[in-house]
C-alpha positions in Angstrom: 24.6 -0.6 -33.1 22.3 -3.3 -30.8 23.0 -1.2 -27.9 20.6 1.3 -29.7 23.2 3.1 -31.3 23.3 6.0 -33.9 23.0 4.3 -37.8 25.5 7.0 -38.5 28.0 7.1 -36.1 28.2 3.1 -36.7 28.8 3.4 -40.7 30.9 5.8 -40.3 33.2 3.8 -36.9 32.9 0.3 -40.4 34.0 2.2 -42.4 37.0 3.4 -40.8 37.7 0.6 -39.8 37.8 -1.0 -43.3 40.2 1.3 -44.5 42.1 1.2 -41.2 42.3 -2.9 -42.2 43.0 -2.0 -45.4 40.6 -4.9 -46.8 41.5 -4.0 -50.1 45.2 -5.2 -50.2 44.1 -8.9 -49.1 40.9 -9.5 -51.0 41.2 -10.0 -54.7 38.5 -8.6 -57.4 37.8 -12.2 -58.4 37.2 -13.7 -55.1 33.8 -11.6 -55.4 32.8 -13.2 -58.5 29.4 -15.4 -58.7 29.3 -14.3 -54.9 26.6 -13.2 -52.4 27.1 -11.7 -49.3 24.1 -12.2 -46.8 22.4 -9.6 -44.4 19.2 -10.0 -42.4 18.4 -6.3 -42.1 15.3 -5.2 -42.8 16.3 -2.1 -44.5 18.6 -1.9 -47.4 20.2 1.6 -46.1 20.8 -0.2 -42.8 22.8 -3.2 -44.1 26.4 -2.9 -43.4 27.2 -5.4 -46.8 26.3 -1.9 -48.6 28.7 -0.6 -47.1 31.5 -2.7 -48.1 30.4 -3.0 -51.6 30.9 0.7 -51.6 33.8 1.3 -50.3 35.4 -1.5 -52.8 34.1 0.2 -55.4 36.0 3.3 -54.1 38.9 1.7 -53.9 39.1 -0.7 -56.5 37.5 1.7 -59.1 34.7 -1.5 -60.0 31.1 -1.7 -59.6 30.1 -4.1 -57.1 26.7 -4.7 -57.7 24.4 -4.5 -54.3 21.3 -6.5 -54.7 18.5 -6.3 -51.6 16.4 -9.1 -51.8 13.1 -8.3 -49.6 
């Protein structure tokens, strides 16, 4: 992605590589609770903490709040 890159290609390579990790198995629910996840992108579509919030919610069947603060 800093070499220029596609935003697409790059979501998609995260996001395969999330479920490749399986994040889900190690990370508990409550470990997310009262928490904030930091990004310095300027655009919300662009940050790649969206990204996990949504594919938790996939997986966990949850709903992971996403706040951008501009």
């Amino acid at each position: 992605k800093k070499d220029g890159g596609d935003w697409e290609k790059y979501e998609d390579k995260f996001l395969t590589l999330l479920d490749r990790r399986a994040v889900e198995r190690d990370l508990e629910i409550a470990v997310l609770n009262d928490s904030c996840l930091l990004c310095s992108e300027h655009e919300p579509h662009f940050c790649h903490r969206r990204l996990v919030a949504e594919y938790l919610n996939q997986k966990w069947d949850c709903e992971i709040k996403v706040k951008h603060l501009f």
